[in-house]
N, C-alpha and C positions, 0 to 999 in steps of 0.2 A: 726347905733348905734355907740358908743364912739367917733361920727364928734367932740366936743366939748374937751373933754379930749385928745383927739389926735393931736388935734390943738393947744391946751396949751403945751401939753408936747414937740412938734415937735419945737415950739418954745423957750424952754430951752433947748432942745440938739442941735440947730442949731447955738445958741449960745457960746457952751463949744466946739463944732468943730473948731471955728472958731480961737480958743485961741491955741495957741504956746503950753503953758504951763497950768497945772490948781495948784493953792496953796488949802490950806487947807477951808481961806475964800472963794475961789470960788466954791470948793465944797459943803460948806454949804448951801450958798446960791440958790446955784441950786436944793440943796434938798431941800432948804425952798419952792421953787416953787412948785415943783412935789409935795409937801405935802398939797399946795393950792389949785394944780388941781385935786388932786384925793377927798379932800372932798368938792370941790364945784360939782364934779360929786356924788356925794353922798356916796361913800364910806365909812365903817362903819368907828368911830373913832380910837375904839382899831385897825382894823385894816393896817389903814391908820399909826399908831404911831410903828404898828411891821414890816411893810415894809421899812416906812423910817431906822429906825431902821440897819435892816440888810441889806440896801443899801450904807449907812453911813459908816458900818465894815468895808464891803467890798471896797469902793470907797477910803477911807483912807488909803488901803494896799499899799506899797511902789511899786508895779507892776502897779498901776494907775496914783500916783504921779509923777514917772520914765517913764513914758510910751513914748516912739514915739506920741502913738495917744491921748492922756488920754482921749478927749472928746468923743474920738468910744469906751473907755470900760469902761466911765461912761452909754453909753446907753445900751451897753451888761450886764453891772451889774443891771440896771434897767430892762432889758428884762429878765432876769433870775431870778430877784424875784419875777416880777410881772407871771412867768410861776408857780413860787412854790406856790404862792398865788392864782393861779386859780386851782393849784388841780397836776402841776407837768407835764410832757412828755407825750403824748399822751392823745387818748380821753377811757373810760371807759361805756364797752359796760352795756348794759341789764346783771342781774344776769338770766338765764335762768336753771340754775343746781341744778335739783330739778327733782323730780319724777312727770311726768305729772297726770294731767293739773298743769300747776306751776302758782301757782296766783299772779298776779300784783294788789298793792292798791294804789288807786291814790287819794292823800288829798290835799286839798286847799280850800283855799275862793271862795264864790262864787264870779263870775267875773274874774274869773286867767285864764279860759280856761279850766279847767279840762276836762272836758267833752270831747270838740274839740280833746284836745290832748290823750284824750282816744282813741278817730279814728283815728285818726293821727298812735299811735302806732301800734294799730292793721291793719293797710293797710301796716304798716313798715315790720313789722313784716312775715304777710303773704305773701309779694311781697319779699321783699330780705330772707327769711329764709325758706319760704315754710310750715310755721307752720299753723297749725288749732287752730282759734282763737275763743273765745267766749267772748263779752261782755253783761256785766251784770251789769243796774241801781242800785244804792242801795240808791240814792234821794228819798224818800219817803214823802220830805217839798216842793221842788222848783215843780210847776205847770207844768205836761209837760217835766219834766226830761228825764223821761224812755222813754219816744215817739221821744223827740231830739236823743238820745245815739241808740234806734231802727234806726233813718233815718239815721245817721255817718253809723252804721255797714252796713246798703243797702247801701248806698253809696262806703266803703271800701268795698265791697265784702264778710262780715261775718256776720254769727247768731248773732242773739243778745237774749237775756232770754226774753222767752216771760211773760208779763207782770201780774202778780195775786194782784188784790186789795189784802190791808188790812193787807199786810204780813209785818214784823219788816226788818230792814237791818241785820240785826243778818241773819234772816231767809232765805232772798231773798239771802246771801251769800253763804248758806250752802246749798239750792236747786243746785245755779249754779254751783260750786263744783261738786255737784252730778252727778249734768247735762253731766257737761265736763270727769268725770268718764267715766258716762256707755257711753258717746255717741264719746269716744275717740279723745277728742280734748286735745291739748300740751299745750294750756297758755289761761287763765282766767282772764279779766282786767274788777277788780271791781272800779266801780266809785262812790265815795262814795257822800254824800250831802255837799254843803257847806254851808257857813255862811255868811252875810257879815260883818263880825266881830268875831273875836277868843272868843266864848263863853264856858263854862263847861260840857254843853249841848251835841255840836258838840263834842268836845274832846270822853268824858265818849262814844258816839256812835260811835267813829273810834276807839279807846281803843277794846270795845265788837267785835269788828268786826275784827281788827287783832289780838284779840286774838282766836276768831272760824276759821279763814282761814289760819293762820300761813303762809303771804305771801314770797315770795323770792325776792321780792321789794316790798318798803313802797315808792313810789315817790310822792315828794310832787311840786306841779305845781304851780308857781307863776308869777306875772304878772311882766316883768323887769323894764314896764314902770314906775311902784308905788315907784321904788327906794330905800327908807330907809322903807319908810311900810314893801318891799319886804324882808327886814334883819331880821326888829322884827317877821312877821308872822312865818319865817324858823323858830327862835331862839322857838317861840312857839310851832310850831309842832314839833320840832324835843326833848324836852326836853321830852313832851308826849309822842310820838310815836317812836323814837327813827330811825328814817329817814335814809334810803338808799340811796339814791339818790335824785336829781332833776332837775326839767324837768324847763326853763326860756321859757314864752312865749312873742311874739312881740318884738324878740330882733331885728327885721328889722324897728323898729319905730324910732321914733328922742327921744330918751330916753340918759340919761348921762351916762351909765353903770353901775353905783356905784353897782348893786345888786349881777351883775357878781364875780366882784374883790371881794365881801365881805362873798360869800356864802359858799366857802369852807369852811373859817377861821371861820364863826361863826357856822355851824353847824358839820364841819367834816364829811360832807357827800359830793362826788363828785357830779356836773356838768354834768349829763350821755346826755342830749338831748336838743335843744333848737329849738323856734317854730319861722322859719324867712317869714311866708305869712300866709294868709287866707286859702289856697290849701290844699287840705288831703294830698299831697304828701310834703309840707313843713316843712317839719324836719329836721333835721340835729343833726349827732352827735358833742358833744362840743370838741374841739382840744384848750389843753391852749396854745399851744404853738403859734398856727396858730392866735389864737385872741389878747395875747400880740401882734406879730409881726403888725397886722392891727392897734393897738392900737400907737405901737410907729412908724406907718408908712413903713414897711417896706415888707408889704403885705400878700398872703397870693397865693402864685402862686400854690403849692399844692391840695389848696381850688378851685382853680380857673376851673384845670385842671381837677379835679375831676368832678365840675360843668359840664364841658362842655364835658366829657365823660359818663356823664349821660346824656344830652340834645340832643346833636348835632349828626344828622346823619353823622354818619365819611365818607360815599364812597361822599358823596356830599360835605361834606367839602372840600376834594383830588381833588372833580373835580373843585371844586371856587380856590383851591390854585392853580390848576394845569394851569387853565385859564389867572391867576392872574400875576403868573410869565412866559407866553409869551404874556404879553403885553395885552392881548385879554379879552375884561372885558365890557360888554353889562349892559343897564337897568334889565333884566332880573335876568341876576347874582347879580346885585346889592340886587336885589327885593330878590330872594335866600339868598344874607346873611346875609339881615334884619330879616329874617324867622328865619334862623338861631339861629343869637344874641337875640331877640328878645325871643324865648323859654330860655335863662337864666336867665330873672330876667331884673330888670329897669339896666341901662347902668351905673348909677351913683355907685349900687351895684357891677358891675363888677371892673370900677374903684378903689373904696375901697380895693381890691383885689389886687392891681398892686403897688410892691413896689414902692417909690418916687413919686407917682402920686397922695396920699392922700391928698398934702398940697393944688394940684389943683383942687381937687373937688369941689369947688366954684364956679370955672371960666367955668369947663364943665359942670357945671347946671347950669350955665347962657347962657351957649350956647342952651340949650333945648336939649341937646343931650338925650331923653327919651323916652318911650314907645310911648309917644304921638307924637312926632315926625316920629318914624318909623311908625306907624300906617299911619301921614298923606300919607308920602312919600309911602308906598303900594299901597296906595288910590288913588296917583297921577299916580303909575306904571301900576296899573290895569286898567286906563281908557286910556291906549294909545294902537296901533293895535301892532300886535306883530314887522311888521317893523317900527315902531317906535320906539320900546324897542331896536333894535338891532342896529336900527341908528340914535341915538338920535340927530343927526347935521340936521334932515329934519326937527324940527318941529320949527316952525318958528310962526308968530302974528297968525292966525287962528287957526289953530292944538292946539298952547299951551289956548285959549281960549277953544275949545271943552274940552280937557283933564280937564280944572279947573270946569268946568261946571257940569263935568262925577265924576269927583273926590270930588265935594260938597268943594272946594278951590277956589285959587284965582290964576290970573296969577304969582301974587307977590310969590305965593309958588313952582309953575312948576317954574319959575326961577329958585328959592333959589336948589330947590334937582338939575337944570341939573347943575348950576353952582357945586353944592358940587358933583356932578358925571365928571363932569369934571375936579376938582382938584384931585377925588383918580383915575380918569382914566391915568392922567397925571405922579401920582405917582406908578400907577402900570406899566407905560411903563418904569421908570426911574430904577425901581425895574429890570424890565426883561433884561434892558441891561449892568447893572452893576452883573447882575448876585450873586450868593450867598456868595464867595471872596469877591467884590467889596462892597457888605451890611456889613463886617465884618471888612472890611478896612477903609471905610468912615464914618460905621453906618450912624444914623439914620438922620443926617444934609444934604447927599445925596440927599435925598428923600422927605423935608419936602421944602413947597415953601420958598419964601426967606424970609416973612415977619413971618414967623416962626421959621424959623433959625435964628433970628435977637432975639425976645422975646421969646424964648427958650433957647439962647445960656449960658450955663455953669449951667444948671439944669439938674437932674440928670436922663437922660431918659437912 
């Protein structure tokens, strides 16, 4: 998400670096830009015109003009509004403080997810907090609701309100309630019906229902890919129901962000979660600060590291690093830290993560650097004997025929991985004998073949 805004905007600050000096016209100008790319991403208008706005103040103060660098704290003034405009410093958890069961209401149109991210929360919730959760349908139009939001909670590992024809959402709210009273459970996530369209109807029956359950969130789940629909629907519910928070789903799509940047500013409700896979465990808390940074390219190493301390088996890590740097590095280990990577997420996502590296995600998804790639390459790993995994120099015209065979590929692809196994086996010897001085003295041109150090050189790795 934001490839498109990110790409505009990296190309206006790439620009104003490059300039000695900025005058007053070149500051203008550069905000004219940034005010082009945020509403061709969709971004609302009002608040597209309060950004530029207090970017404009700011950029005209005599400590930008005067600057050594103006073009780095034209981008720092840009990073710092665009953080106040996503909701401020850090991400904002769950209201949880409230005498149990504390009820969660969760509103939106149909199609936003609601539902999904009703499981979604309640696996979060039970897995990182230890809480007893209970969900409870209150769809009583959509076909099959309450049997979808029954099979999320067996899936997360929680009750779900067993189902009574015929009862109001009013009623089905104030059983569950009860429920999670006597049967001592901590948090209540009622999912309410949607619409596909903001009607009087839905309103008037999320209105009766947080007024019977007096929830300690009101979230409202919207789709990020809808864009400016996703502005108006908040501005909707939130004048109604008077909105706590909210939850962005499919922020992992090729969507332009506009819904992100706009949602604070127009409903004053924080950002608290957003939905980045299909996967129950796909959620993520919102960090504005972490999503500017991705947005004007700068990454989000924080983000990254977090990832992959929730993913990656550390003692196996230690042992591919530890192999890594004395030179000693087999198909096998390869095969291990595709296993690895591969539990994070597509490689392109990783990418996106890695300051300075945003502007080449282009050229690394044209490489096929992907899931489908590692997958092939496991597929090639798995069908060789274990000495061949460990000495990859024996397999020669016959061998590499069975393996393509075994692996449902071609020779053309055993090539391709022993060749790319041999440029990082190349790079892990050069690694082991410059030692971890010699990587901080030569960095990363050391290590990279020549025809890389050539089309890489004075880019900012």
């Amino acid at each position: 998400m934001f490839e498109a805004l990110s790409e505009k905007l990296s190309g206006v600050f790439d620009r104003l670096r490059q300039r000695g000096a900025l005058s007053e016209t070149d500051i203008g100008e550069a905000l004219r830009e940034v005010r082009v790319a945020l509403l061709d991403a969709d971004v609302a208008l009002p608040v597209v015109r309060d950004f530029i706005a207090k970017a404009r103040d700011r950029a005209l103060g005599s400590e930008v003009l005067s600057s050594v660098t103006p073009g780095q704290q034209i981008v720092k003034i840009v990073h710092d509004v665009m953080i106040e405009e996503l909701g401020g410093e850090g991400a904002v958890p769950l209201n949880l403080n409230a005498a149990p069961p504390v009820p969660i209401l969760m509103v939106g149109l149909q199609g936003s997810g609601k539902t999904t991210t009703a499981g979604k929360i309640a696996l979060r919730l039970k897995d990182r907090l230890r809480r007893r959760i209970l969900l409870a349908s209150l769809d009583t139009q959509r076909p099959a609701a309450q049997l979808q939001l029954a099979q999320l909670a067996d899936s997360a590992g929680v009750p779900s309100l067993p189902i009574v024809a015929g009862q109001t959402p009013v009623q089905i709210a104030r059983r569950a309630l009860d429920t999670g009273r006597r049967e001592g459970f901590d948090v209540v996530i009622l999912d309410t019906a949607g619409r596909l369209s903001i009607n009087q109807e839905l309103m008037d029956e999320v209105r009766a229902v947080r007024a019977e359950t007096n929830p300690a969130e009101t979230l409202l789940v919207v789709d990020a890919m809808t864009g400016q629909d996703a502005v108006n629907t908040a501005k909707a519910f939130n004048d109604a129901l008077q909105i706590t928070g909210v939850v962005l789903t499919r922020m992992d799509g090729d969507a332009r962000g506009g819904a992100a940047l706009s949602m604070r500013a127009v409903t004053g409700a924080p950002i608290k979660l957003v939905g980045v896979g299909e996967k129950q465990d796909a959620l993520e808390d919102f960090h504005p600060e972490r999503v500017a940074g991705r947005i004007l390219g700068m990454g989000d190493i924080v983000g990254l590291v977090e990832k992959a301390s929730e993913t990656i088996d550390q003692q196996e890590a230690e042992r591919l690093a530890e192999r890594m740097m004395r030179g000693k590095f087999d198909l096998e280990d390869y095969a291990a830290q595709l296993k690895q990577i591969g539990k994070m997420g597509s490689f392109s996502s990783i990418v996106g993560m890695l300051p300075g590296l945003g502007k080449f995600k282009d050229e690394l998804d044209g490489a096929n650097l992907d899931k489908t790639m590692f997958r092939r390459h496991a597929a090639i790993i798995s069908s060789m004997t274990p000495k061949e995994r460990r000495s990859p120099a024996i397999i020669k015209a016959s061998r590499k025929k069975r393996i393509a065979a075994g692996s449902g590929t071609s020779v053309q692809d055993v090539n391709k991985l022993l060749k790319q196994f041999d440029d990082m086996a190349t790079m892990m010897k050069k690694m082991s004998r410059l030692g971890q001085k010699g990587l901080m003295r030569h960095g990363l041109s050391a290590i990279l073949p020549r025809q890389a150090q050539q089309s890489h050189r004075g880019r900012p790795f």
